[in-house]
PyMOL Python script that loads the backbone (N, CA, C, O; Angstrom):
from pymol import cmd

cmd.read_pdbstr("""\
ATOM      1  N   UNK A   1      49.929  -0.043 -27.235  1.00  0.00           N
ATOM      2  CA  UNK A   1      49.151  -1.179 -27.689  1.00  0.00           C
ATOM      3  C   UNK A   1      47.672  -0.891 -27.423  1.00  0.00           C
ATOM      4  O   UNK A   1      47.279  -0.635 -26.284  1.00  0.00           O
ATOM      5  N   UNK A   2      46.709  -0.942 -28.672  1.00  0.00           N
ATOM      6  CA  UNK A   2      45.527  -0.705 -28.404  1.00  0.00           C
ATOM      7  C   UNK A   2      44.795  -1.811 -28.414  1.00  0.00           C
ATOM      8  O   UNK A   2      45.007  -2.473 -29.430  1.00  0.00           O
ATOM      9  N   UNK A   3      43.635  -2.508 -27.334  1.00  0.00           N
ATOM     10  CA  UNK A   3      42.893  -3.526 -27.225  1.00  0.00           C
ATOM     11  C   UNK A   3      41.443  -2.637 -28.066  1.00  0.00           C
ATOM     12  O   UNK A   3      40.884  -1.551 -27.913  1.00  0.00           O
ATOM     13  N   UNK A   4      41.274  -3.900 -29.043  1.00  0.00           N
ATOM     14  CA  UNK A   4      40.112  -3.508 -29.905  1.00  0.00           C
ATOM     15  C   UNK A   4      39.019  -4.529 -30.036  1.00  0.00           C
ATOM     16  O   UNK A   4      38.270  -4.760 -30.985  1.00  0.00           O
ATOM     17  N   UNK A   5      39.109  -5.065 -28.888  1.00  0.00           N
ATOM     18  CA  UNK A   5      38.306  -6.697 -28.584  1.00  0.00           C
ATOM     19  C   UNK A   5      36.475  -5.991 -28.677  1.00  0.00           C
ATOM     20  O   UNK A   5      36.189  -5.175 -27.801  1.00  0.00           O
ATOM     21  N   UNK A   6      35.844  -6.198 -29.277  1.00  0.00           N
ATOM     22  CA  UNK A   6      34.511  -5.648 -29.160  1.00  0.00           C
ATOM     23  C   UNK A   6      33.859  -6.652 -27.746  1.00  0.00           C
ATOM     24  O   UNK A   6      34.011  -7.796 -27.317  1.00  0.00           O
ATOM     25  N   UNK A   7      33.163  -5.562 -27.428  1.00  0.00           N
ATOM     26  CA  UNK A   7      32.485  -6.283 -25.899  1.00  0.00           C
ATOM     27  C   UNK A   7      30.572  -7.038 -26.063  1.00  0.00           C
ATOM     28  O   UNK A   7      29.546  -6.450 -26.406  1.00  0.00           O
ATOM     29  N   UNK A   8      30.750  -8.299 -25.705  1.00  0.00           N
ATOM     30  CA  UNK A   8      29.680  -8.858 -26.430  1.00  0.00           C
ATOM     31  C   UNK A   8      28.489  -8.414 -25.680  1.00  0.00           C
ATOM     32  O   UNK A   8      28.835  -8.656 -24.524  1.00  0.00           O
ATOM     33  N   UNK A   9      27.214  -7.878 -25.616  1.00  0.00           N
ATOM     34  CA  UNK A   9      25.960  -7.673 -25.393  1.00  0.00           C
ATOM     35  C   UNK A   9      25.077  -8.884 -25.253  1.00  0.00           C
ATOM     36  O   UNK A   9      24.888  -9.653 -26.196  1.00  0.00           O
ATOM     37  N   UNK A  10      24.364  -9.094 -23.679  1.00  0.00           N
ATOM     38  CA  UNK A  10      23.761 -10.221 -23.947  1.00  0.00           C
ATOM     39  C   UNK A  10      22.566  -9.864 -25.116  1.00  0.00           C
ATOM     40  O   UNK A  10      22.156  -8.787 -25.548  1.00  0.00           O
ATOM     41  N   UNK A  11      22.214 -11.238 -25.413  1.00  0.00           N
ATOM     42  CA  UNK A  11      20.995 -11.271 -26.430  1.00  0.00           C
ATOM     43  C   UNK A  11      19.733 -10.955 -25.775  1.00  0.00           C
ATOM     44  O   UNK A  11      19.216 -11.942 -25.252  1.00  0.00           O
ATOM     45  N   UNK A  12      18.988  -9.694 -25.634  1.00  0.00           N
ATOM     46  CA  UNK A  12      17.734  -9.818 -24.585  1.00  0.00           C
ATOM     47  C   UNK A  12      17.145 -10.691 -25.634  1.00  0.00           C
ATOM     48  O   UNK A  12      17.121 -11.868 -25.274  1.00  0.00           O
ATOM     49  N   UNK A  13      16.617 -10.457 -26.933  1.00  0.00           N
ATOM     50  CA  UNK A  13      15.285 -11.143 -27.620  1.00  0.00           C
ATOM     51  C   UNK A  13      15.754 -12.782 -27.643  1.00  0.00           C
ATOM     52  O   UNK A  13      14.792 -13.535 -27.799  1.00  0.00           O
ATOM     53  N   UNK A  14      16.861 -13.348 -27.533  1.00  0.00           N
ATOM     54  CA  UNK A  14      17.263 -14.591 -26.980  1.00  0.00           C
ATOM     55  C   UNK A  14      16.617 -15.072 -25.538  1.00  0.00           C
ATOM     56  O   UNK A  14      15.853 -16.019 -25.353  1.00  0.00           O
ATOM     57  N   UNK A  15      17.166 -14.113 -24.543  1.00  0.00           N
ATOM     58  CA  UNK A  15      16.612 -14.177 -23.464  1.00  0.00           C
ATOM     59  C   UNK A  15      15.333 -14.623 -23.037  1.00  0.00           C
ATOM     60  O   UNK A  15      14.922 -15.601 -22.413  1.00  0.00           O
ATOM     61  N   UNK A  16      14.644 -13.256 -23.747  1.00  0.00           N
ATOM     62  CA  UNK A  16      13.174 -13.431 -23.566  1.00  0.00           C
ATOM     63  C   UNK A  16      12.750 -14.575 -24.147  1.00  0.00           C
ATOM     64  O   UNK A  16      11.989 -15.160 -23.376  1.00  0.00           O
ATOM     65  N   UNK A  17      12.903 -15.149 -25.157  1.00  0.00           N
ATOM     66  CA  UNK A  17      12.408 -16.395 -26.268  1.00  0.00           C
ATOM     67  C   UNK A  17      12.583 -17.252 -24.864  1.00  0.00           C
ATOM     68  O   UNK A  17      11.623 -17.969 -24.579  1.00  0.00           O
ATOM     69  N   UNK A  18      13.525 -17.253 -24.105  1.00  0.00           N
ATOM     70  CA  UNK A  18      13.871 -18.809 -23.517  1.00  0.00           C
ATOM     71  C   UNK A  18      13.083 -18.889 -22.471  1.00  0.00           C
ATOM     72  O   UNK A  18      12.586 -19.924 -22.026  1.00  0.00           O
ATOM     73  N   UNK A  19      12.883 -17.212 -21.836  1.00  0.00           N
ATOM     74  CA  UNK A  19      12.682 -17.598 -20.510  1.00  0.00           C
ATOM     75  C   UNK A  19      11.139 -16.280 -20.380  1.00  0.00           C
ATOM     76  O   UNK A  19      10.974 -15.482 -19.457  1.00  0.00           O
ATOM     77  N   UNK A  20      10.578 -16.391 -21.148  1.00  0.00           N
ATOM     78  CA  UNK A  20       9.749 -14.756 -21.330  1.00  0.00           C
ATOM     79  C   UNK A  20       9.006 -14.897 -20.183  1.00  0.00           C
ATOM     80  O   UNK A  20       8.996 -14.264 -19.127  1.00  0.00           O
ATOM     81  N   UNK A  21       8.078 -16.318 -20.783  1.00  0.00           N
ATOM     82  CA  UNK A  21       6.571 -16.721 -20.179  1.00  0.00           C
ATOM     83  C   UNK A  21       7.446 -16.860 -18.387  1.00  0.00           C
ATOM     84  O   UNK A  21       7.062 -15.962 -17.637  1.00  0.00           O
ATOM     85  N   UNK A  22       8.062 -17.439 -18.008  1.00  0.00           N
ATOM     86  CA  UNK A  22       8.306 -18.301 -16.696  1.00  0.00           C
ATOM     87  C   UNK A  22       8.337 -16.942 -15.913  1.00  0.00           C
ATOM     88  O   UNK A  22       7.715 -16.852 -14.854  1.00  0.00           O
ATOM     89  N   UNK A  23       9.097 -15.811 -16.450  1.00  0.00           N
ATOM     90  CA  UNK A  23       9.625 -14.761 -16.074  1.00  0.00           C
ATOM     91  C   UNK A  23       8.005 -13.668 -15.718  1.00  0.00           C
ATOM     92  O   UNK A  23       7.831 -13.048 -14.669  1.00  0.00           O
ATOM     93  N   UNK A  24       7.091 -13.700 -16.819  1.00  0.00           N
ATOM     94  CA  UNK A  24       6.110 -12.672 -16.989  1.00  0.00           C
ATOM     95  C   UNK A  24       4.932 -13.735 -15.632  1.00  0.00           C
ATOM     96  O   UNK A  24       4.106 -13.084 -14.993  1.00  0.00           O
ATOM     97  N   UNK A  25       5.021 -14.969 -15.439  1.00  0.00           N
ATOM     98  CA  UNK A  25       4.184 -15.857 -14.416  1.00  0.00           C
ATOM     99  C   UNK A  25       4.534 -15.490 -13.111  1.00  0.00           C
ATOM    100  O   UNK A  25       3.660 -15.233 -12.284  1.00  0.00           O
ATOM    101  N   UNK A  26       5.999 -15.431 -12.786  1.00  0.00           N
ATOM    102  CA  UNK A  26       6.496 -14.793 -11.388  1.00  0.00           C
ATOM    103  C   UNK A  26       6.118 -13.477 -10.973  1.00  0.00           C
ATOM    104  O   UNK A  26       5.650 -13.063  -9.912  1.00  0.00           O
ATOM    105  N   UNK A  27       6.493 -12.791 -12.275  1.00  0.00           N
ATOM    106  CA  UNK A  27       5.759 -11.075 -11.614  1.00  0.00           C
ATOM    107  C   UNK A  27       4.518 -11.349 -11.639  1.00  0.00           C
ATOM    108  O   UNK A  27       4.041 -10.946 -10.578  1.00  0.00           O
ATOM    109  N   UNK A  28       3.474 -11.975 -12.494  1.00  0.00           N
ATOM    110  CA  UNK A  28       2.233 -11.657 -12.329  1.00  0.00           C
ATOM    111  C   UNK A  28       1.713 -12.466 -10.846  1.00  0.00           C
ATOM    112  O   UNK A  28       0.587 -12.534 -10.353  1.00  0.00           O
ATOM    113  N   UNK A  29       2.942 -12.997 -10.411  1.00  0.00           N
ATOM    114  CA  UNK A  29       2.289 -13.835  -8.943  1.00  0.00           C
ATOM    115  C   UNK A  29       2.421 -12.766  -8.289  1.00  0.00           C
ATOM    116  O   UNK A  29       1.475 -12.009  -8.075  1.00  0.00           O
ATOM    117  N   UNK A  30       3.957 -12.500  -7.766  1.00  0.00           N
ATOM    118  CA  UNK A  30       3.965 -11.071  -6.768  1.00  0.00           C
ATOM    119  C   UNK A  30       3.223 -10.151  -6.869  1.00  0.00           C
ATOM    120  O   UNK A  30       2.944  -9.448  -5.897  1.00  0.00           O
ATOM    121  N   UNK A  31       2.717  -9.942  -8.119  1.00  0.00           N
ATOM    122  CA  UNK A  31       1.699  -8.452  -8.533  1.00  0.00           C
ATOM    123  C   UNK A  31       0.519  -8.904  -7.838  1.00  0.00           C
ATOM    124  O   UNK A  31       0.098  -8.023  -7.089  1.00  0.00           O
ATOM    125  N   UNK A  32      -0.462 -10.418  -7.809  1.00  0.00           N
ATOM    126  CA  UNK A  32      -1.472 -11.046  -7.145  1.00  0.00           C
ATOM    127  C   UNK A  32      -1.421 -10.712  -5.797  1.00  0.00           C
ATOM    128  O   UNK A  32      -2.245 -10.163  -5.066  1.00  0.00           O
ATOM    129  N   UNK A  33      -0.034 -11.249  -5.554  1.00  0.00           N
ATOM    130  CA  UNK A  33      -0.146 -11.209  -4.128  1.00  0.00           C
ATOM    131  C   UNK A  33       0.152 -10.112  -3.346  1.00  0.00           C
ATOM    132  O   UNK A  33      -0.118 -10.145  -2.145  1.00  0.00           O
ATOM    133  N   UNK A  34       0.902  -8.708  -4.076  1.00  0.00           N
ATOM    134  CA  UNK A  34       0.894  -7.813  -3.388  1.00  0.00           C
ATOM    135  C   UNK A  34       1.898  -7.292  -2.390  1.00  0.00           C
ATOM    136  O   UNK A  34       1.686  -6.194  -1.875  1.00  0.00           O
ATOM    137  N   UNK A  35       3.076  -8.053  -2.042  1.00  0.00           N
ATOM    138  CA  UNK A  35       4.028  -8.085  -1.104  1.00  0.00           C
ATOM    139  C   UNK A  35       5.148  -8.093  -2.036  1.00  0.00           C
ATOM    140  O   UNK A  35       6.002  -8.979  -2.008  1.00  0.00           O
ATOM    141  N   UNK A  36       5.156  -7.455  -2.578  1.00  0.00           N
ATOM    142  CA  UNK A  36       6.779  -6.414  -3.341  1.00  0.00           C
ATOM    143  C   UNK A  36       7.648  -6.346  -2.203  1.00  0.00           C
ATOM    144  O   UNK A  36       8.747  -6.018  -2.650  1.00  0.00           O
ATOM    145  N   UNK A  37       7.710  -6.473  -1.092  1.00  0.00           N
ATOM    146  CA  UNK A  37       9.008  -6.113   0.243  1.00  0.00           C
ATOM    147  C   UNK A  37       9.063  -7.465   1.024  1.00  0.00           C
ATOM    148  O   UNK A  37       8.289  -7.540   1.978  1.00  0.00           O
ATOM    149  N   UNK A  38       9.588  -8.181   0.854  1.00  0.00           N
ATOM    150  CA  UNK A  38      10.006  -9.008   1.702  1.00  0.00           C
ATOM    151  C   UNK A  38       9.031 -10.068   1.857  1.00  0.00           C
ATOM    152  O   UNK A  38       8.745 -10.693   2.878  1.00  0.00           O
ATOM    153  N   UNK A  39       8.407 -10.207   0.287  1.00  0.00           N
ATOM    154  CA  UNK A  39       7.384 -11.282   0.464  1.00  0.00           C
ATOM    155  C   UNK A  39       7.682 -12.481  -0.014  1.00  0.00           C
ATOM    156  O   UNK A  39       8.900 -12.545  -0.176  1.00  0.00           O
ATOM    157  N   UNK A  40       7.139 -13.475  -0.321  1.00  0.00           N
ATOM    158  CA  UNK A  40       7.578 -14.428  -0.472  1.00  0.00           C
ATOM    159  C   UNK A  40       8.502 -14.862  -2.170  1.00  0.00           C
ATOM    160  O   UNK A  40       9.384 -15.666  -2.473  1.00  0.00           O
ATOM    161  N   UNK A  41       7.920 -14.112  -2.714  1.00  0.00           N
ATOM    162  CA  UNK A  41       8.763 -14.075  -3.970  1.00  0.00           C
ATOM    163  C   UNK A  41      10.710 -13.902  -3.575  1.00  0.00           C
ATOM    164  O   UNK A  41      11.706 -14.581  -3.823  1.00  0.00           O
ATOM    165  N   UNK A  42      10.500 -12.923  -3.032  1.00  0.00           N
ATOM    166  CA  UNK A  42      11.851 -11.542  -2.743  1.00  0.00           C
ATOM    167  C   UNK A  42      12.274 -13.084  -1.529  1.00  0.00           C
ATOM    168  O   UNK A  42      13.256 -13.627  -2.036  1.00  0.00           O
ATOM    169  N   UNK A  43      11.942 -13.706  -0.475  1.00  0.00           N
ATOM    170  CA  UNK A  43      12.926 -14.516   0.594  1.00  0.00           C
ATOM    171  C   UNK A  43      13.130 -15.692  -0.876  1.00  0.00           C
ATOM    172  O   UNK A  43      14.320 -15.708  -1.189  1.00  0.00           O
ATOM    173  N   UNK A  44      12.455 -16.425  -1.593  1.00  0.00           N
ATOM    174  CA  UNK A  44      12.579 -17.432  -2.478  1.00  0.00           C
ATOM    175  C   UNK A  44      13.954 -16.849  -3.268  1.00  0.00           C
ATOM    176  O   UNK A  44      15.041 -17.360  -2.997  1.00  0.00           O
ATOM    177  N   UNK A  45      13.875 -15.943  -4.089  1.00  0.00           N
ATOM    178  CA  UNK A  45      15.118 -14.909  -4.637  1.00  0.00           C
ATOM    179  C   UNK A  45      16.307 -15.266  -4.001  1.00  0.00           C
ATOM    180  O   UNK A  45      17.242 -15.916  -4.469  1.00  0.00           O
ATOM    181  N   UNK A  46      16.143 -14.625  -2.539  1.00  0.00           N
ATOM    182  CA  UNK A  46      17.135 -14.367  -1.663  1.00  0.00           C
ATOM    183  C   UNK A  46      18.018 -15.574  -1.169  1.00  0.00           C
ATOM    184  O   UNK A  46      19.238 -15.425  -1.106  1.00  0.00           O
ATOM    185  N   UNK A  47      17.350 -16.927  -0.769  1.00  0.00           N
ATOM    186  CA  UNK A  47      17.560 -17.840  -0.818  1.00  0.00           C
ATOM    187  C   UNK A  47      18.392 -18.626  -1.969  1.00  0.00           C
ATOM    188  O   UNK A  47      19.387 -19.338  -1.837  1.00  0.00           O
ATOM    189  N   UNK A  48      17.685 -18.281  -3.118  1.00  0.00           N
ATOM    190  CA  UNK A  48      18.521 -19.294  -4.602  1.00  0.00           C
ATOM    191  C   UNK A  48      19.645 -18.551  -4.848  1.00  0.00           C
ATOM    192  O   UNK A  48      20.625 -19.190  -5.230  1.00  0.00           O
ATOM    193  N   UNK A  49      19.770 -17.178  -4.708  1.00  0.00           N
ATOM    194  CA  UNK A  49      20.586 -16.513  -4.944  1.00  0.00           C
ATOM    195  C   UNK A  49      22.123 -16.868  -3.744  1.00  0.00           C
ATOM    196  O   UNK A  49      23.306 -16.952  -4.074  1.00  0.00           O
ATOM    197  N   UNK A  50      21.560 -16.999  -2.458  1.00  0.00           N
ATOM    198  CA  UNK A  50      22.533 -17.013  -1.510  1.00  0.00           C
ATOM    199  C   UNK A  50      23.557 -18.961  -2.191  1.00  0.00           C
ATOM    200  O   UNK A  50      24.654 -19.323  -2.617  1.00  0.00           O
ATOM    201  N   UNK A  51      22.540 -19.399  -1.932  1.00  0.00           N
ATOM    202  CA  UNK A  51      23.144 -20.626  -2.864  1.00  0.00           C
ATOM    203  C   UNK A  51      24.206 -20.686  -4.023  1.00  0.00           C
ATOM    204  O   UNK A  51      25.391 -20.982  -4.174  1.00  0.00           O
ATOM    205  N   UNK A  52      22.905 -20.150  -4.912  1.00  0.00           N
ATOM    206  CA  UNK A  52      24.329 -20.168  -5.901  1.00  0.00           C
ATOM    207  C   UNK A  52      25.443 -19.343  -5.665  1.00  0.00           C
ATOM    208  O   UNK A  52      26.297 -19.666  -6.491  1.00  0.00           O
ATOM    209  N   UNK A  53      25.768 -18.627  -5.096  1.00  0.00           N
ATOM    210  CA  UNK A  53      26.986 -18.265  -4.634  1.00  0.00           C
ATOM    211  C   UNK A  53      27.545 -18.434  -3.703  1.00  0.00           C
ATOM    212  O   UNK A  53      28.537 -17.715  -3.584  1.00  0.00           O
ATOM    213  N   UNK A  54      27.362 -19.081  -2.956  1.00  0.00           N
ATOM    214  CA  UNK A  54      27.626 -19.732  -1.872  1.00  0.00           C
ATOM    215  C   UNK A  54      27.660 -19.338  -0.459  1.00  0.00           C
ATOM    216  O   UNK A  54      28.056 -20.035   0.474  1.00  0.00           O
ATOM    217  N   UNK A  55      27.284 -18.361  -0.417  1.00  0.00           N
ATOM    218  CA  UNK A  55      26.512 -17.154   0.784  1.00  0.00           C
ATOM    219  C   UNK A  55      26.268 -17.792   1.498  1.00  0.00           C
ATOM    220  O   UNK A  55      25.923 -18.948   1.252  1.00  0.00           O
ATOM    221  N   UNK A  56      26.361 -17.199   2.916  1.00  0.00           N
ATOM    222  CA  UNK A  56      25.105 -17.859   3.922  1.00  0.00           C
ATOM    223  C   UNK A  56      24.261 -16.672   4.177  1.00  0.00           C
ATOM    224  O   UNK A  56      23.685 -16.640   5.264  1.00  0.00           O
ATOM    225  N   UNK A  57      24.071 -15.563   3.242  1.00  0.00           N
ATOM    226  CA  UNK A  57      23.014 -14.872   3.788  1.00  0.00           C
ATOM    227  C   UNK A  57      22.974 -14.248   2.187  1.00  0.00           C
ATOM    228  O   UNK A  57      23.983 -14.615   1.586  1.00  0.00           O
ATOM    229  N   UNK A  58      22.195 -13.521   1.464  1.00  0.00           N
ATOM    230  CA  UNK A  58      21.629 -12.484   0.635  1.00  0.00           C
ATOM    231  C   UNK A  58      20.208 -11.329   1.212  1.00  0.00           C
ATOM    232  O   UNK A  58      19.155 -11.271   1.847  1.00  0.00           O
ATOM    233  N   UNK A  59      21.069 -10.667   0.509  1.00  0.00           N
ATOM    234  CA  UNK A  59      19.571  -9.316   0.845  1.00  0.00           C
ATOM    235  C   UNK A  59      19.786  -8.817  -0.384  1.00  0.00           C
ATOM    236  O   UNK A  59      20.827  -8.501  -0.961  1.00  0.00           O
ATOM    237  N   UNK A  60      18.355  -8.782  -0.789  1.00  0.00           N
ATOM    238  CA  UNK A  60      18.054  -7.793  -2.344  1.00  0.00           C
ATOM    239  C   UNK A  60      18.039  -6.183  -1.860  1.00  0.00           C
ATOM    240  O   UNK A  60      17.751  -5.687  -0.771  1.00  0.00           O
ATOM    241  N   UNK A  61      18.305  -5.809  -2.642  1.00  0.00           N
ATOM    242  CA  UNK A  61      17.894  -4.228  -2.322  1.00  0.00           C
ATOM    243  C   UNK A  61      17.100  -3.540  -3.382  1.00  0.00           C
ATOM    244  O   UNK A  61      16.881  -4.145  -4.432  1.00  0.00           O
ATOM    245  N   UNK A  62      16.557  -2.077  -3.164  1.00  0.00           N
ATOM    246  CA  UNK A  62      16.124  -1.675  -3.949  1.00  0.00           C
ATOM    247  C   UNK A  62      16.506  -1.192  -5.471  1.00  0.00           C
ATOM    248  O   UNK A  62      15.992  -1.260  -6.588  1.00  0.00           O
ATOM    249  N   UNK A  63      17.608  -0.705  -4.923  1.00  0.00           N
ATOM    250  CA  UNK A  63      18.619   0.027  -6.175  1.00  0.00           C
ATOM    251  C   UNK A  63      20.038  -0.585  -5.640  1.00  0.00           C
ATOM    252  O   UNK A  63      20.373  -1.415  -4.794  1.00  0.00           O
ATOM    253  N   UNK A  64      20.852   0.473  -6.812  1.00  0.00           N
ATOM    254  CA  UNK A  64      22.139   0.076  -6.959  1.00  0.00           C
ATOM    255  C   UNK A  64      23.193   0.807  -5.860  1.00  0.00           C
ATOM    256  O   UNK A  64      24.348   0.486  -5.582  1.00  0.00           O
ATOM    257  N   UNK A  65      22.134   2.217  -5.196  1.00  0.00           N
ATOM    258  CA  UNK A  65      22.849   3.075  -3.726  1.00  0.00           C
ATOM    259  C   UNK A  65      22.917   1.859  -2.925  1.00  0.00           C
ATOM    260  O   UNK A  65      23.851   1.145  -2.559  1.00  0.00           O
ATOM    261  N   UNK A  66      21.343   1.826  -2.722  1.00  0.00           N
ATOM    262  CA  UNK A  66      21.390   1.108  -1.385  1.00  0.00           C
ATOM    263  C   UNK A  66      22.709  -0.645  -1.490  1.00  0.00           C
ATOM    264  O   UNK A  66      23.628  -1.024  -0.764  1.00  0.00           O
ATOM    265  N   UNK A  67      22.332  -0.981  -2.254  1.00  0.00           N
ATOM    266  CA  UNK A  67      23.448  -2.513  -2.448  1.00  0.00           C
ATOM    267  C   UNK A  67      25.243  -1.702  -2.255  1.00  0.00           C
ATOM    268  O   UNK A  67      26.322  -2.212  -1.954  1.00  0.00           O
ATOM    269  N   UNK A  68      24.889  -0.416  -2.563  1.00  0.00           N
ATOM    270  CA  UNK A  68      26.658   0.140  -1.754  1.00  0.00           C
ATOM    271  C   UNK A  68      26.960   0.386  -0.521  1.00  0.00           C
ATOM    272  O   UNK A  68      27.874   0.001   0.209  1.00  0.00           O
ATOM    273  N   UNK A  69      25.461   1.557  -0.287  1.00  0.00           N
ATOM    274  CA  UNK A  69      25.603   1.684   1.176  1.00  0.00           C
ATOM    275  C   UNK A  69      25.021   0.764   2.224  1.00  0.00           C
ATOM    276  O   UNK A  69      25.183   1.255   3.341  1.00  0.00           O
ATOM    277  N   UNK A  70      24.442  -0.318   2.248  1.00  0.00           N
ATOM    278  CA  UNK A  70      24.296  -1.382   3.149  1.00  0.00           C
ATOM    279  C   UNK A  70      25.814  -1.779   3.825  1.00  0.00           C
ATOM    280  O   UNK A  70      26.279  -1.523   4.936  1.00  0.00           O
ATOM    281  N   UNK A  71      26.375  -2.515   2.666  1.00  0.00           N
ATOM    282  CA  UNK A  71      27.701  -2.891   3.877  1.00  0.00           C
ATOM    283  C   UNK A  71      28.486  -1.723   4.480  1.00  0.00           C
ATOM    284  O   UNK A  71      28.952  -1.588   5.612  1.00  0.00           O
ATOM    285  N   UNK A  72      28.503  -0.995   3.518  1.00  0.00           N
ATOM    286  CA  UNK A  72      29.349   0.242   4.090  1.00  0.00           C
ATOM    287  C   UNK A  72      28.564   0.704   5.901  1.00  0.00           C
ATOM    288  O   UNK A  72      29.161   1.053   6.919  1.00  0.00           O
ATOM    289  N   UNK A  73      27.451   0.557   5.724  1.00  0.00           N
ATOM    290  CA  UNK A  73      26.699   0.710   7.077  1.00  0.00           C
ATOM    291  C   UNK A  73      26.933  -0.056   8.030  1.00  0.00           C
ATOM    292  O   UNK A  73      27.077   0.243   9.216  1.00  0.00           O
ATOM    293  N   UNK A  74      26.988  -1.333   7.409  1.00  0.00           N
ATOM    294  CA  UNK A  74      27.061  -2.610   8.218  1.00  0.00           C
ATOM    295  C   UNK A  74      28.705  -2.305   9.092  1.00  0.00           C
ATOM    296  O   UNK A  74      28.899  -1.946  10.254  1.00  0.00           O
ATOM    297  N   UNK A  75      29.482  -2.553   8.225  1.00  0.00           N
ATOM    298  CA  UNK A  75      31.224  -2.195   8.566  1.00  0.00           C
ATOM    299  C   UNK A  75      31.384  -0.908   9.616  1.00  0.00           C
ATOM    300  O   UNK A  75      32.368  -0.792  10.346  1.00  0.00           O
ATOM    301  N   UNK A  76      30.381  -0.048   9.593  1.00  0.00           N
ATOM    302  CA  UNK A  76      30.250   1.508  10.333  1.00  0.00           C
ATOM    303  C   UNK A  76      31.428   2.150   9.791  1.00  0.00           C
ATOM    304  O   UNK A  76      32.397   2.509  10.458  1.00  0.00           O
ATOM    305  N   UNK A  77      31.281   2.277   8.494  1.00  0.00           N
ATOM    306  CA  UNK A  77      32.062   3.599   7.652  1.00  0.00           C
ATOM    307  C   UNK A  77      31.263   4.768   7.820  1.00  0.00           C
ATOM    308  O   UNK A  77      30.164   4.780   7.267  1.00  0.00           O
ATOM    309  N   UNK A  78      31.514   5.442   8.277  1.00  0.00           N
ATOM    310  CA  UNK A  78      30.971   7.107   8.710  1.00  0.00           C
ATOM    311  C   UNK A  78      31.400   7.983   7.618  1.00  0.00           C
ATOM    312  O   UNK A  78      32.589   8.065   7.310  1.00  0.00           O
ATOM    313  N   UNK A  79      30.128   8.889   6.794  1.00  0.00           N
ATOM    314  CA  UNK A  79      30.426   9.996   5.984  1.00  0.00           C
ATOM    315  C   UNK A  79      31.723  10.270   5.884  1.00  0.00           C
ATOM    316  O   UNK A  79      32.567   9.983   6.732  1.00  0.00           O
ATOM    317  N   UNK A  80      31.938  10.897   4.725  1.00  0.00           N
ATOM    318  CA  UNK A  80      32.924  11.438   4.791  1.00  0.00           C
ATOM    319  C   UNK A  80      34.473  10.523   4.893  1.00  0.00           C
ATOM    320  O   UNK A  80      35.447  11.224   4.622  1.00  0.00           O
ATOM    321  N   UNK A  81      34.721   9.373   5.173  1.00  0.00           N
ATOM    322  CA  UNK A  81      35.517   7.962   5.233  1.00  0.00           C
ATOM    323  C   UNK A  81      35.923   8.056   3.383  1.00  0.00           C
ATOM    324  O   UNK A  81      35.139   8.405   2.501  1.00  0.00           O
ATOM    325  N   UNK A  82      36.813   7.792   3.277  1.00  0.00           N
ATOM    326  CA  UNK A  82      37.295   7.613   1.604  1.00  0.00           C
ATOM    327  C   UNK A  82      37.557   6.120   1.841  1.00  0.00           C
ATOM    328  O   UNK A  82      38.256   5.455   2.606  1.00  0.00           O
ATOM    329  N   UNK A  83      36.502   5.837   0.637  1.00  0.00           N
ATOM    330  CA  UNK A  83      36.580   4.037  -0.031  1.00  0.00           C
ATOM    331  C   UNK A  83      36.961   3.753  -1.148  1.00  0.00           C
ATOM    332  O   UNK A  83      36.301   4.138  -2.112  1.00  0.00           O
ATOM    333  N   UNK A  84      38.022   3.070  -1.309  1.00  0.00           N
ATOM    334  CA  UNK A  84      38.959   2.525  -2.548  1.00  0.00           C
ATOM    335  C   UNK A  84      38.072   1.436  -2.628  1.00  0.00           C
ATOM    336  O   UNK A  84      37.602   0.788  -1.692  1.00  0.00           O
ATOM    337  N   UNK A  85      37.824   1.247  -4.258  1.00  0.00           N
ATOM    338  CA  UNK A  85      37.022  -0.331  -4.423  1.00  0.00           C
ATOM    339  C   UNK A  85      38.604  -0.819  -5.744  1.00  0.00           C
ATOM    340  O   UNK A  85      38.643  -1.928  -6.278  1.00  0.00           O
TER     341      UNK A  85
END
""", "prot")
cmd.dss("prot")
cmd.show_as("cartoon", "prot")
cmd.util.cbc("prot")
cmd.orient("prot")
């Protein structure tokens, strides 16, 4: 049995239409203010984000390594450890 369901793509030029300006005002604040690491933009983030999912904590990271190897650090999985996801 072959699944031939096409996989839907969000709409970026939708996206942008809805949310361009609100989106291009936030970076141009952080860019003002200069604190790209843990400034007030990035705890505000961290915060709405922990919410809506119901977290009691979030941390952004830089990339998509580090958001793997953080918990793996956290847990003290040592090199070399094989991880089933």
């Amino acid at each position: 049995m072959t699944n031939t369901a096409a996989i839907q793509f969000i709409d970026l030029a939708a996206q942008r239409e809805r949310m361009g300006e609100r989106l291009h005002a936030r970076i141009r604040r952080v860019i003002d203010q200069g604190a790209y690491i843990m400034g007030p933009e990035v705890r505000e983030l961290e915060a709405q984000l922990a919410a809506f999912s119901g977290a009691k904590f979030c941390l952004s990271c830089a990339n998509g390594t580090d958001a793997l190897a953080l918990p793996l650090m956290a847990w003290r999985i040592r090199p070399g450890v094989a991880v089933f996801c």
